[in-house]
N, CA, C and O atoms as a DFTB+ gen file, in Angstrom:
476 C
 N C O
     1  1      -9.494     -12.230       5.453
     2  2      -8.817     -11.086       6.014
     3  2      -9.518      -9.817       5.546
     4  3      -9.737      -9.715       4.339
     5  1      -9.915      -8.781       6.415
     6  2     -10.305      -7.339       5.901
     7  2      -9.247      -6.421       6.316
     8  3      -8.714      -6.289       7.418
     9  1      -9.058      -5.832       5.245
    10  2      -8.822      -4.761       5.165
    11  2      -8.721      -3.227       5.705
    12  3      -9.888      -2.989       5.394
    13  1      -8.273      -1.973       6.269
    14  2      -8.650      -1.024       5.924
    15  2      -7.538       0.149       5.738
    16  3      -6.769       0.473       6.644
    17  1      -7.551       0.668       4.610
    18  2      -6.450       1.722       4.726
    19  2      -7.126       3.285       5.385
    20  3      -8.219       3.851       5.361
    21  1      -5.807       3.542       5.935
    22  2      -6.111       5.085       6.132
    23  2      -4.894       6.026       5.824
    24  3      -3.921       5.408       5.389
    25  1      -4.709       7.529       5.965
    26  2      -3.990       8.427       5.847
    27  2      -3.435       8.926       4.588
    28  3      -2.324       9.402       4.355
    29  1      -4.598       8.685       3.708
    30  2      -4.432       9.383       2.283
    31  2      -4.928      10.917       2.196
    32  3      -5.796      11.104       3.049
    33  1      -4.652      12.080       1.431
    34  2      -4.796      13.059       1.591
    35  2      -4.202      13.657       0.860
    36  3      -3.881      12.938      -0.086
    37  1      -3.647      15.217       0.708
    38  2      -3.549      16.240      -0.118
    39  2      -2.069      16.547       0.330
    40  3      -1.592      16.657       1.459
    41  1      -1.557      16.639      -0.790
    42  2      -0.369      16.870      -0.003
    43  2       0.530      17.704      -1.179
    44  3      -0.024      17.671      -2.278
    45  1       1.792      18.432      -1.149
    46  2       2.459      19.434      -2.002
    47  2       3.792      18.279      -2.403
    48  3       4.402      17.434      -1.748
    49  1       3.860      18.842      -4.078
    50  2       4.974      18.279      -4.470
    51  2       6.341      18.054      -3.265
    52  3       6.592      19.082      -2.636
    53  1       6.945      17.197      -3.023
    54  2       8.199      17.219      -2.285
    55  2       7.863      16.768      -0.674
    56  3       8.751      16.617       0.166
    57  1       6.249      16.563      -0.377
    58  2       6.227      16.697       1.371
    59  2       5.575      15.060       1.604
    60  3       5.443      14.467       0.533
    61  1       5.222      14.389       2.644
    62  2       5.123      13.515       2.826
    63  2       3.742      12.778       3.320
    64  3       3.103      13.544       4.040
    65  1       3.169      11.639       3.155
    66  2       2.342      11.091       3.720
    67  2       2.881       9.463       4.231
    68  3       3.775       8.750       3.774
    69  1       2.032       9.272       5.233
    70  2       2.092       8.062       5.644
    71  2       0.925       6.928       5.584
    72  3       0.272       6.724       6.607
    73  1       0.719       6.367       4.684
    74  2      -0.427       5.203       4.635
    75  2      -0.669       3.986       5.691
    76  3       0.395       3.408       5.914
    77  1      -1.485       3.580       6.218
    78  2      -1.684       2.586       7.080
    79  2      -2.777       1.950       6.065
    80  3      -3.577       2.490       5.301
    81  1      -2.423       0.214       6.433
    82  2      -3.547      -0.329       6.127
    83  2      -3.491      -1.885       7.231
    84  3      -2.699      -2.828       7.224
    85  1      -5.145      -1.492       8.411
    86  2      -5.228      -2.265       9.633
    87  2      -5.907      -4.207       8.544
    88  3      -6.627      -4.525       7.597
    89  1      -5.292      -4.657       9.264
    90  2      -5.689      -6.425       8.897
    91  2      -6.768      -6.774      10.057
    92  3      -6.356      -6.265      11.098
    93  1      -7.832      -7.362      10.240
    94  2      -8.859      -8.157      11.153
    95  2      -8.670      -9.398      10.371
    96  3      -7.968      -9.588       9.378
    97  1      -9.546     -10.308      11.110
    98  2      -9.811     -11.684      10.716
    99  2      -8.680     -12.286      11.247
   100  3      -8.160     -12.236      12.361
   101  1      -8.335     -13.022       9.938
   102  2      -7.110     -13.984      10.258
   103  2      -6.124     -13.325       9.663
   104  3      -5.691     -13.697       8.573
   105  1      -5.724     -12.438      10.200
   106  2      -4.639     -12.080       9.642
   107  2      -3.051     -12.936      10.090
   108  3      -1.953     -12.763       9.560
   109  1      -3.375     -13.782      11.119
   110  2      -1.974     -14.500      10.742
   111  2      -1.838     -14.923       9.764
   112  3      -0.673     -14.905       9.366
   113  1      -2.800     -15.480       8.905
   114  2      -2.650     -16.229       7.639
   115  2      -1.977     -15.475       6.610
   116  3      -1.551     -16.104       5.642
   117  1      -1.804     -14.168       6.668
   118  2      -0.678     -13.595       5.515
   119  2       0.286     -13.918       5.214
   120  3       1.152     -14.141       6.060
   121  1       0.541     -14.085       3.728
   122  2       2.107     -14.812       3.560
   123  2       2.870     -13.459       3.037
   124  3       4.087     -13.292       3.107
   125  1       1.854     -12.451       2.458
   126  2       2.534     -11.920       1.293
   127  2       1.475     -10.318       1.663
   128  3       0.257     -10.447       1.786
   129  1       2.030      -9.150       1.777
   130  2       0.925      -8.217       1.672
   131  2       1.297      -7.042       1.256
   132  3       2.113      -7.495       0.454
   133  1       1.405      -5.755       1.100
   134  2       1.997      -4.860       0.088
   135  2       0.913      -3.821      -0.386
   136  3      -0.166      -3.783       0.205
   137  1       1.142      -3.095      -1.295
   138  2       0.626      -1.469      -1.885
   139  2       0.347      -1.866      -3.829
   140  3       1.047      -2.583      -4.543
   141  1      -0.654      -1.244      -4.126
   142  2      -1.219      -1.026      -5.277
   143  2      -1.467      -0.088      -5.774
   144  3      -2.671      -0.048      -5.518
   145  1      -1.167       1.214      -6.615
   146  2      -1.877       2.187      -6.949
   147  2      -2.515       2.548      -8.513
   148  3      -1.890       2.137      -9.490
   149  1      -3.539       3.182      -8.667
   150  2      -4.664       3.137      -9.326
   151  2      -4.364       4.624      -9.688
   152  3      -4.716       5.404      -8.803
   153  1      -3.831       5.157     -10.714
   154  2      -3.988       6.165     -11.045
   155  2      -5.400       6.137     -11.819
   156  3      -6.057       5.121     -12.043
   157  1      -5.791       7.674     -12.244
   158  2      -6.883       8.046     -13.356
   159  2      -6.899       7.355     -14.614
   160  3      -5.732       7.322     -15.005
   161  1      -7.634       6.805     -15.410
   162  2      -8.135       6.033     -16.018
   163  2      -7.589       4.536     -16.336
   164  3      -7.731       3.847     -17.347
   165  1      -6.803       4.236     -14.916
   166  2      -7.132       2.744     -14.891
   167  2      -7.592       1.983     -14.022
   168  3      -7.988       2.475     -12.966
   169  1      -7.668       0.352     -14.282
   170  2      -8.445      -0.159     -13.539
   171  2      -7.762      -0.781     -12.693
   172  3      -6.564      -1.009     -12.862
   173  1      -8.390      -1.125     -11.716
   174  2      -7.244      -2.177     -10.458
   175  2      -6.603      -2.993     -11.561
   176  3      -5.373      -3.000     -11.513
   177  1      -7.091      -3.593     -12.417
   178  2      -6.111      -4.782     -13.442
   179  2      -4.881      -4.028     -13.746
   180  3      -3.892      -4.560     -13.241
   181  1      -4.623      -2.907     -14.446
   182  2      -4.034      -2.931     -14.196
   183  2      -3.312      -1.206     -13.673
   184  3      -2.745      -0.258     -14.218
   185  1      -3.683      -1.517     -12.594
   186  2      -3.049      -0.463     -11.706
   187  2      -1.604      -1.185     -11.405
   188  3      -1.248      -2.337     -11.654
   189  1      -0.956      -0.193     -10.834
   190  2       0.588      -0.296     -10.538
   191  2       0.913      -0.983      -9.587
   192  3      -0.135      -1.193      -8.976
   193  1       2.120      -1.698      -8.837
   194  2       2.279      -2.332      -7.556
   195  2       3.334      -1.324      -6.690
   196  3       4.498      -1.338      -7.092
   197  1       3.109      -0.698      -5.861
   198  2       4.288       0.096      -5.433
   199  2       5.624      -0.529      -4.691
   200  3       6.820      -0.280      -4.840
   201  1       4.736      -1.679      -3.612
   202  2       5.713      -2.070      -2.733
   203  2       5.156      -3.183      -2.099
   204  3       3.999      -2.854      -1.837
   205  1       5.382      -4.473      -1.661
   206  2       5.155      -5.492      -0.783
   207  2       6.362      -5.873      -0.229
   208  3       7.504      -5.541      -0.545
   209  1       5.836      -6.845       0.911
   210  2       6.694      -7.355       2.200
   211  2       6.407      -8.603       2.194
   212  3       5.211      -8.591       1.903
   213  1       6.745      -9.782       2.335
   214  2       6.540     -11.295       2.640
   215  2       6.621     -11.520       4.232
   216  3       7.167     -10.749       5.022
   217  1       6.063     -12.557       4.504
   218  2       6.234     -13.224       5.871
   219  2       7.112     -12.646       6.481
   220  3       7.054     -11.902       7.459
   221  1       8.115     -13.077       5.760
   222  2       9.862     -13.470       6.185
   223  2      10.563     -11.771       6.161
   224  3      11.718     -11.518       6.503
   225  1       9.782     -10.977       5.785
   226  2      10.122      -9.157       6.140
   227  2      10.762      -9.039       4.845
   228  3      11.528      -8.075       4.845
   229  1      10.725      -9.826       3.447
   230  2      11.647      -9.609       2.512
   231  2      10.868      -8.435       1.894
   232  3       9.665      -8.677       1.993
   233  1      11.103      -7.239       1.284
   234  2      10.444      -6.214       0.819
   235  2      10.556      -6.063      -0.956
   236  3      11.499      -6.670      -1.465
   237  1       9.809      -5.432      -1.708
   238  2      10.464      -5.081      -2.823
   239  2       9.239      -3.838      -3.059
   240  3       8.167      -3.690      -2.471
   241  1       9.946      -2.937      -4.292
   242  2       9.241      -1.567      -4.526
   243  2       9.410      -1.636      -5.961
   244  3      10.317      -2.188      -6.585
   245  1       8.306      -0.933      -6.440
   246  2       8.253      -0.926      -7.931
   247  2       9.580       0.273      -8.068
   248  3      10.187       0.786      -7.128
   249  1       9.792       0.515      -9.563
   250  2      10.765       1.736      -9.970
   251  2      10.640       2.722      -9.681
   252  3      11.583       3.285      -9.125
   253  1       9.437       3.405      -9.911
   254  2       8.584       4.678      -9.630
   255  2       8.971       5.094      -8.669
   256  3       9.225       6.297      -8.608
   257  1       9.227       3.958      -7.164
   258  2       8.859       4.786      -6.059
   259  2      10.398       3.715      -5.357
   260  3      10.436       3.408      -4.165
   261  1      10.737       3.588      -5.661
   262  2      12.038       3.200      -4.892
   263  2      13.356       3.882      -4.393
   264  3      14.422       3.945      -5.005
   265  1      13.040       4.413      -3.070
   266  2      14.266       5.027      -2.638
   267  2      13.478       6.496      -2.120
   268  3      14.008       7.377      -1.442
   269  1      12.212       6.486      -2.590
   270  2      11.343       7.446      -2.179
   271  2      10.236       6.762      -0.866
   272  3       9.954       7.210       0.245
   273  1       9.866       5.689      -1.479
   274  2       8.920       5.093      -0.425
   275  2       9.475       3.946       0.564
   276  3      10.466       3.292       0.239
   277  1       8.682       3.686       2.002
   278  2       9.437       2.555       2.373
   279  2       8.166       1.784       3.366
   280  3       7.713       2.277       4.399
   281  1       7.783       0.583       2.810
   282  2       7.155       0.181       3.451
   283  2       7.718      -0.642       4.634
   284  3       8.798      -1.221       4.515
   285  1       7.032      -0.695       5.718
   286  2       7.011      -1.806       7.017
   287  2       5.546      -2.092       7.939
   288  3       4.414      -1.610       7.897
   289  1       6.148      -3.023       8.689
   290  2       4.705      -3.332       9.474
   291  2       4.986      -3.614      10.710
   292  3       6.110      -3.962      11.071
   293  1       3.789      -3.466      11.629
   294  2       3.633      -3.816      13.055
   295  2       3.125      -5.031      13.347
   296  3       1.900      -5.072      13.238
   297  1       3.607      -5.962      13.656
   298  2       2.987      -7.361      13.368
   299  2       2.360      -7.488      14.921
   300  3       1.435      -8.299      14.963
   301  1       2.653      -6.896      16.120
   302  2       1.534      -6.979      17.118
   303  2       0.260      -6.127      16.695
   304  3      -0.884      -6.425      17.036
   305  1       0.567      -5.134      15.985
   306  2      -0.834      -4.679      15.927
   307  2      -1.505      -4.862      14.588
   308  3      -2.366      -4.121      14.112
   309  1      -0.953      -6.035      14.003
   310  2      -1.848      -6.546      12.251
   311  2      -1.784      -4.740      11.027
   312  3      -2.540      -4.228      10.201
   313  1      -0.915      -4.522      11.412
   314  2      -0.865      -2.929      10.532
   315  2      -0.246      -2.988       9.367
   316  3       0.433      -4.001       9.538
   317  1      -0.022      -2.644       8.385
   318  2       0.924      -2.643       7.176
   319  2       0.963      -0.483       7.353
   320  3       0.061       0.330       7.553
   321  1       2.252      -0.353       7.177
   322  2       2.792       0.980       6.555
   323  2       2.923       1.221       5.546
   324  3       3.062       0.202       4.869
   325  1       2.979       2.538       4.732
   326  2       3.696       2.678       3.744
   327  2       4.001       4.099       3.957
   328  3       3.057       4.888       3.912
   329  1       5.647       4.709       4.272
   330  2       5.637       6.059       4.487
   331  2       6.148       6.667       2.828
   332  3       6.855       6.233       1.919
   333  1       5.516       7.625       3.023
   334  2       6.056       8.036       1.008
   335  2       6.280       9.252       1.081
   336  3       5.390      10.073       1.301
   337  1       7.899       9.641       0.849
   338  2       8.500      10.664       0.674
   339  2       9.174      11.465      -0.220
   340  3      10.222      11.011      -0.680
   341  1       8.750      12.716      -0.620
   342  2       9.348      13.156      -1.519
   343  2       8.475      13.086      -2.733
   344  3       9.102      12.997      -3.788
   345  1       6.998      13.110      -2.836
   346  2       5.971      13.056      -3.524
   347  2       6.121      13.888      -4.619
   348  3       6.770      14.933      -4.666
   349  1       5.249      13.165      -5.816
   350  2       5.564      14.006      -6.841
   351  2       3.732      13.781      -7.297
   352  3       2.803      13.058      -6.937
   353  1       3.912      14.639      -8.064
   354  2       2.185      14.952      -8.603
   355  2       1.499      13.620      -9.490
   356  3       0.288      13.454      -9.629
   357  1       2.595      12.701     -10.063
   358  2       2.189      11.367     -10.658
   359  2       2.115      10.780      -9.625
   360  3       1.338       9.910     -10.016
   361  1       2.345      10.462      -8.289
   362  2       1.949       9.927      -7.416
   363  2       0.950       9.694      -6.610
   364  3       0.785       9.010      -5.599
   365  1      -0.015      10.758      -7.583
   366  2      -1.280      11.013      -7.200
   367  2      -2.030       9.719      -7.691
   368  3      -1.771       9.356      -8.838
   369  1      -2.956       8.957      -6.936
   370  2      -3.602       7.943      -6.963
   371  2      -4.512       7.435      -6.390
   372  3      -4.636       8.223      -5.453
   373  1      -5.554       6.394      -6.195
   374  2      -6.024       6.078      -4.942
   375  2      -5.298       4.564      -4.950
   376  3      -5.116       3.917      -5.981
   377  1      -4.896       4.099      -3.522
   378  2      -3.915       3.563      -2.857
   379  2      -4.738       2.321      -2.432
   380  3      -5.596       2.458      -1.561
   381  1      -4.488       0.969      -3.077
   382  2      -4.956       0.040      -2.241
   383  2      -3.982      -0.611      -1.723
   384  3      -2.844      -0.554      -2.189
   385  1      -4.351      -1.418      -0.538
   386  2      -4.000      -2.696       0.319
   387  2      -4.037      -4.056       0.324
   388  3      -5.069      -4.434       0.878
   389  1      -3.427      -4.859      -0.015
   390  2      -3.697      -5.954      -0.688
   391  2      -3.395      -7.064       0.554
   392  3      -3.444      -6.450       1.620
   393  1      -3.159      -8.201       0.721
   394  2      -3.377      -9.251       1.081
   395  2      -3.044     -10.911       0.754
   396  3      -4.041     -11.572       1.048
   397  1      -2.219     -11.543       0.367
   398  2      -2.503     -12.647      -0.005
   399  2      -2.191     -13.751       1.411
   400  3      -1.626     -13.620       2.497
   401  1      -3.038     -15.067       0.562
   402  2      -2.527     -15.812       2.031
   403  2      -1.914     -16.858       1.745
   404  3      -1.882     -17.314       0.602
   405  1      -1.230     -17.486       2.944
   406  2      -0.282     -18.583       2.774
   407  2      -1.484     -19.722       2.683
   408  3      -2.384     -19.810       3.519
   409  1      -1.352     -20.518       1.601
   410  2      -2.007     -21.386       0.928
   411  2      -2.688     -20.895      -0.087
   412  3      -2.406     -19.965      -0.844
   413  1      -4.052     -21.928      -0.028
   414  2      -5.209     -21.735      -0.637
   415  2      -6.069     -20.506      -0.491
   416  3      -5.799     -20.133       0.651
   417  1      -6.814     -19.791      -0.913
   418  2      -7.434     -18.777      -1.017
   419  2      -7.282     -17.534      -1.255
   420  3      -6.115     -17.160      -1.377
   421  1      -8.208     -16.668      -1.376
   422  2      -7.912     -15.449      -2.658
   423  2      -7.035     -14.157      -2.078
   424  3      -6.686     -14.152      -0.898
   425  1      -6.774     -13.304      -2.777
   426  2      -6.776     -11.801      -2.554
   427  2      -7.402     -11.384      -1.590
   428  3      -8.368     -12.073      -1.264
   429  1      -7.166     -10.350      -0.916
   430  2      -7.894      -9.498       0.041
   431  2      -7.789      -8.142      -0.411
   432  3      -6.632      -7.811      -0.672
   433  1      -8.575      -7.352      -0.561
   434  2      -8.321      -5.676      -0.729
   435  2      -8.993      -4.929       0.269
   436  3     -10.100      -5.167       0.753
   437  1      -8.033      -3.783       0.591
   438  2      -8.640      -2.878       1.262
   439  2      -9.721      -1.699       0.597
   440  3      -9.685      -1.754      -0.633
   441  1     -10.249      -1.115       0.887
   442  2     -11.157      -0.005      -0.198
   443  2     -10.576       1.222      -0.614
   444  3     -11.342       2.093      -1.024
   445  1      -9.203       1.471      -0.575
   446  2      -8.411       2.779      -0.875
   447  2      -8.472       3.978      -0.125
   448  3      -9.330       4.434       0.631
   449  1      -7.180       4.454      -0.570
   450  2      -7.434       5.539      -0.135
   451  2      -7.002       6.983      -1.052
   452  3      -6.036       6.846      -1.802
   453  1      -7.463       7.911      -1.027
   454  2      -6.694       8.743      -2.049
   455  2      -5.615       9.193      -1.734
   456  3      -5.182       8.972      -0.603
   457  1      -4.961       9.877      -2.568
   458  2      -3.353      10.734      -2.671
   459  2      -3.665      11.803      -3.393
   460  3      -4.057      11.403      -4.489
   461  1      -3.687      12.830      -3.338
   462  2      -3.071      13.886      -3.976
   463  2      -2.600      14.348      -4.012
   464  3      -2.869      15.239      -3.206
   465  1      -1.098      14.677      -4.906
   466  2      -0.166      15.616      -4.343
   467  2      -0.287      16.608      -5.790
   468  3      -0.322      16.288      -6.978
   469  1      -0.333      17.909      -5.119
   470  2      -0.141      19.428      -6.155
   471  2       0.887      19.410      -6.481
   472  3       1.783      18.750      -5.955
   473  1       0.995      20.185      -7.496
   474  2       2.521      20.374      -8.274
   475  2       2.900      21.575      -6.777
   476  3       3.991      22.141      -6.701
């Protein structure tokens, strides 16, 4: 499965962005797919999990961002969302897209995208 996110950008304490991240390949094969973020001096290991969705539309959101963010997806058009509202300046990050598949085989990542939000 590849990846690609888009609609990261600059944005003011309190206002909103919307993340997309498009699936090719086989993307029916997703069981499990969801949000990662990477603040300044860490590494994807361990960067944060914001939010994933399962097959079955079950959702969950880390603490940070729950009740602020809300992910969904377009399953005719292989899309994952993430709309994030009410931004705060720790929310600043670059944003990956993740992937897993039903069975055997690995991770998928998208290549990020940034966030910045100003105080």
């Amino acid at each position: 499965v590849q990846l690609e996110e888009s609609g990261g950008g600059v944005v003011q304490a309190g206002g909103s962005l919307r993340l997309s991240c498009a699936a090719s390949g086989r993307a029916d094969s997703i069981h499990t797919t969801g949000w990662f973020r990477q603040r300044p001096g860490q590494t994807r290991e361990t960067s944060e999990i914001v939010s994933y969705i399962t097959w079955n539309g079950a959702t969950s959101y880390g603490d940070s961002v729950d009740g602020r963010f809300t992910i969904s997806r377009d399953i005719a058009k292989n899309t994952l969302y993430l709309q994030m509202n009410r931004l705060k300046p720790e929310d600043t990050a670059v944003y990956y897209c993740y992937a897993d598949p039903q069975g055997a085989g690995g991770r998928s990542w998208g290549q990020g995208t940034q966030v910045t939000v100003s105080p």
